[in-house]
C-alpha positions in Angstrom: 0.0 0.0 0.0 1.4 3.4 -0.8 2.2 5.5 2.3 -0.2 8.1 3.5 1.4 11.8 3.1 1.3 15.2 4.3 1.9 18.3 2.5 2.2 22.0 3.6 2.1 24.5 0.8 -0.2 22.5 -1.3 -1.7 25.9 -2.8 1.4 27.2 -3.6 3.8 27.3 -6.9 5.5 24.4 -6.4 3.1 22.2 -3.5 0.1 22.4 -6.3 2.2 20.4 -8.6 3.2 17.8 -5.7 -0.4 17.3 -4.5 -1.4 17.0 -8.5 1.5 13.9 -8.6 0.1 12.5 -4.9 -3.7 12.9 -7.0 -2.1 10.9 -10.0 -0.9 8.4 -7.9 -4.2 7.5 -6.0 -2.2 8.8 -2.5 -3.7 9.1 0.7 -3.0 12.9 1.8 -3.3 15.2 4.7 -3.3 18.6 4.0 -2.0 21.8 6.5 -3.2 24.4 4.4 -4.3 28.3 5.7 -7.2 29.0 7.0 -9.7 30.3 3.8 -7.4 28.9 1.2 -9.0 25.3 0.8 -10.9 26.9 -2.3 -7.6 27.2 -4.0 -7.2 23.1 -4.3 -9.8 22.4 -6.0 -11.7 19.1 -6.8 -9.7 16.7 -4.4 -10.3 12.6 -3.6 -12.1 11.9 -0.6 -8.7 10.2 0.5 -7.8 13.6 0.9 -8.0 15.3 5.0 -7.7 19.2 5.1 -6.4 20.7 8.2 -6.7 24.5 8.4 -4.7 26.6 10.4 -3.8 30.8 10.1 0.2 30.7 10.5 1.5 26.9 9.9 5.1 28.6 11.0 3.8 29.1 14.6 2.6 26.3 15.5 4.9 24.2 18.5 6.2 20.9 18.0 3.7 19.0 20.2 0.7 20.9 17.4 2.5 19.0 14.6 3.1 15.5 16.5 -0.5 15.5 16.8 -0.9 16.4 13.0 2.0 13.6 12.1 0.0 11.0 13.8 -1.0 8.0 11.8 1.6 10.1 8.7 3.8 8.1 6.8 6.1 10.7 5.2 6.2 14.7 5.2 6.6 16.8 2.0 7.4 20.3 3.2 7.7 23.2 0.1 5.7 25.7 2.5 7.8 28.9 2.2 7.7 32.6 2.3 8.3 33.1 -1.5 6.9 36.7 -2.8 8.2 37.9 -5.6 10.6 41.1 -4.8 10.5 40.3 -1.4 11.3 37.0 -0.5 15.3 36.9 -1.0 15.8 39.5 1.7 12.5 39.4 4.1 12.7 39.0 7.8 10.3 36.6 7.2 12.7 33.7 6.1 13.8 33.7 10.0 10.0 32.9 10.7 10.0 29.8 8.2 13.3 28.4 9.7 12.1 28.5 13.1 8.3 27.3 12.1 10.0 24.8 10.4 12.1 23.5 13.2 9.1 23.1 15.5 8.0 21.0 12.9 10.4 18.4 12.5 10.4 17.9 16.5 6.9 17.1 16.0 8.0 15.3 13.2 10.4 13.1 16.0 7.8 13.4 18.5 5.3 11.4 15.9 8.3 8.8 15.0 7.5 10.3 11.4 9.7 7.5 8.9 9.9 10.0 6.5 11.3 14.1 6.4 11.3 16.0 2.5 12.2 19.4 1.9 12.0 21.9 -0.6 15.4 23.7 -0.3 16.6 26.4 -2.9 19.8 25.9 -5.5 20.8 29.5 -3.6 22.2 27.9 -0.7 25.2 26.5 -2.8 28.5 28.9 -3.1 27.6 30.2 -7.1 30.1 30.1 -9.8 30.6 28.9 -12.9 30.8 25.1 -12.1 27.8 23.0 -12.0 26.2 22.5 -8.8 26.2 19.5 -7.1 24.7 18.0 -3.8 28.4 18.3 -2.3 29.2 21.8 -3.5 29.9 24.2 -0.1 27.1 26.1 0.7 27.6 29.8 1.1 24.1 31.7 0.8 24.2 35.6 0.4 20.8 36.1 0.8 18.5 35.8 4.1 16.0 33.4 2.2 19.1 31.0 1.0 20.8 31.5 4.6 17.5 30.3 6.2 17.1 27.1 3.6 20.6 26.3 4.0 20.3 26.6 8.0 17.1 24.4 8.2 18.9 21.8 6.0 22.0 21.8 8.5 19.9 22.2 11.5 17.8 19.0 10.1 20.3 17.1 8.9 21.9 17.4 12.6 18.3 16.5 14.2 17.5 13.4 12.4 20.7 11.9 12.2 20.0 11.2 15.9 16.6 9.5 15.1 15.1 6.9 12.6 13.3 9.2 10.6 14.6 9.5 7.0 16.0 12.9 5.8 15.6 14.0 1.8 16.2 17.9 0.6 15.3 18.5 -2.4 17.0 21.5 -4.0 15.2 23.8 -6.5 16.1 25.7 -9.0 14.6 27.9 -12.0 11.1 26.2 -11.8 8.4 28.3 -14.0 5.3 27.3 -15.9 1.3 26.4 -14.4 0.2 29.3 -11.4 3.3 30.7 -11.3 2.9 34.4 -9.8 2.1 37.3 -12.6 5.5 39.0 -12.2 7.5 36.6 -12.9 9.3 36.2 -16.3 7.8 33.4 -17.7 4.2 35.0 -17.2 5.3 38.3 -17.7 6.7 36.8 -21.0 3.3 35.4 -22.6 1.4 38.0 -21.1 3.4 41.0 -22.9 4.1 38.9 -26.1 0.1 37.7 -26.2 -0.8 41.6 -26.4 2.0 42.6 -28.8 3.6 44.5 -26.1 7.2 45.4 -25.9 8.9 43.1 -23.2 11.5 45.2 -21.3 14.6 43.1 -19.9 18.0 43.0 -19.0 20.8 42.0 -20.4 19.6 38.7 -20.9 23.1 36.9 -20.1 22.6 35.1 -17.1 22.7 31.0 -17.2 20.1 29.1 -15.6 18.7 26.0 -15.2 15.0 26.1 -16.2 12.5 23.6 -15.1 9.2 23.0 -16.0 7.2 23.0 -12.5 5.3 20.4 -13.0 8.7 18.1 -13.8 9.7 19.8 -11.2 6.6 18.4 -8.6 6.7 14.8 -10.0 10.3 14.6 -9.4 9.7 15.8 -5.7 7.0 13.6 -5.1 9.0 10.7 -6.4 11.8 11.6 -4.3 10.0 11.4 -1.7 8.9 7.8 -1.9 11.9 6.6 -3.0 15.1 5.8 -0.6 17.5 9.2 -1.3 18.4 10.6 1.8 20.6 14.1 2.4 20.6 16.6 -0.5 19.6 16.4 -3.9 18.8 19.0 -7.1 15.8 19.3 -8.3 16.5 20.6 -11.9 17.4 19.8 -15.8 21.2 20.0 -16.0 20.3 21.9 -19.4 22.0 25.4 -19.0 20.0 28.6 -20.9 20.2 31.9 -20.9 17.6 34.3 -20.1 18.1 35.5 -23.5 17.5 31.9 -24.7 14.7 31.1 -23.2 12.7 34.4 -24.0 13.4 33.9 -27.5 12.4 30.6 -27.6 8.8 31.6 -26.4 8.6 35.2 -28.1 9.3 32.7 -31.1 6.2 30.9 -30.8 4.1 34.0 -31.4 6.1 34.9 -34.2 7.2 38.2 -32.3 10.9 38.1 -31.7 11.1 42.1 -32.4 9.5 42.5 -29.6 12.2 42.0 -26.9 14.2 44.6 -25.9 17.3 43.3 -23.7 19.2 45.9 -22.0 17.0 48.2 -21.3 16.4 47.2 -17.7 19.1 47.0 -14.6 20.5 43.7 -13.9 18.8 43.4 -10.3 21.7 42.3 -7.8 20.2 38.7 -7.5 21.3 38.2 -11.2 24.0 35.7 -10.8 25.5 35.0 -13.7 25.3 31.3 -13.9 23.3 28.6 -11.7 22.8 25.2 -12.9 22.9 21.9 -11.3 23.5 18.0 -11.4 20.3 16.4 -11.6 18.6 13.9 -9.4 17.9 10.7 -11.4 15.8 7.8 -9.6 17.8 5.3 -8.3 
């Protein structure tokens, strides 16, 4: 029988891609989702248990044991994760800390199984591909707190029987993502005939469809990996690439103007990883 689950940020970018794999699967889920939000899952099995709460990040350890009870393993991609905000927002202390509390519940509840959604921004960033062993050297509050809850994790559960997978993502885009954002900035912009203002266009990432992106999370998850693993293509692309390749399917490459925007000083120049494969 195929383990029961439990998400948090199943309404999110990422998490609504997971739950649609746990769905696909025929998965027996638990939900922590915020209060008024259940609307945003949509049509879900009746193997499927919501539990709403206003702050999942402030909830104490003995809140989540209760929740982990009768829970086979824990997907975790709940994050602060605005656009323009995120990378540098106070918040990110709040989702380390909510997320500690959740993993001693997690201990508490003899959980066999611990995923998280980390970021590829926790690595040191050069131009080497990144792997599971590069050193981690975040510059940014959001990858300083990913990087300290995997280290912080890592140290907990070695101590314990529960399994410990984190699953580092990079340049995920596609279905829901958030308006401003480049991909849906892209196709909205290019769908009006608008011009589409950009930088320079040179930076090297490695793009991943989200869904890929939540299938390969979710199988993670029920598979044996434990530590750290990318969650990514291995294919790099510029940002210049990959606009042209969609300003191409409208037929409107004239339309992109590189260089006339500021490269933003999260721009790094080049970020792309060694896949995951299942083992």
């Amino acid at each position: 029988m195929t383990p029961r689950v439990l998400i948090t940020g199943a309404t999110g970018f990422v998490g609504r891609q997971i739950l649609a794999a746990c769905i696909a699967r025929n998965v027996s889920m638990r939900l922590v989702v915020r209060a008024g939000w259940q609307e945003k899952l949509g049509t879900l099995p009746e193997t499927c248990e919501i539990v709403e709460v206003e702050d999942l990040f402030a909830q104490s350890a003995e809140w989540w044991a209760e929740r982990l009870t009768g829970i086979d393993t824990l997907i975790h991609s709940a994050w602060y994760t605005e656009p323009g905000k995120y990378l540098t927002s106070p918040r990110n202390t709040d989702c380390l800390i909510g997320t500690l509390q959740m993993a001693r519940g997690a201990v508490q509840a003899e959980l066999r199984r611990f995923v998280g959604v980390g970021t590829c921004i926790e690595y040191q960033l050069g131009p080497k591909i990144l792997t599971p062993d590069t050193v981690l050297a975040p510059s940014t509050p959001y990858g300083l707190a990913k990087a300290a809850a995997f280290q912080a994790l890592s140290g907990l559960f070695g101590e314990t029987k529960t399994e410990f997978l984190w699953c580092r993502l990079f340049q995920p885009y596609g279905e829901g993502e958030h308006p401003q954002r480049l991909y849906p900035y892209l196709h909205r912009c290019l769908s009006e005939g608008k011009t589409v203002t950009l930088g320079s266009g040179r930076e090297v990432r490695d793009f991943i469809d989200v869904k890929t992106a939540g299938a390969n999370i979710f199988d993670a998850a029920l598979g044996k990996d434990v530590g750290a693993i990318n969650i990514c293509t291995g294919i790099p692309k510029s940002v210049r690439e990959f606009a042209t390749e969609i300003a191409e399917t409208y037929d409107r490459t004239d339309l992109l103007k590189f260089g006339t925007l500021d490269n933003s000083a999260s721009d790094w120049d080049y970020i792309v990883g060694l896949p995951w494969t299942r083992s």
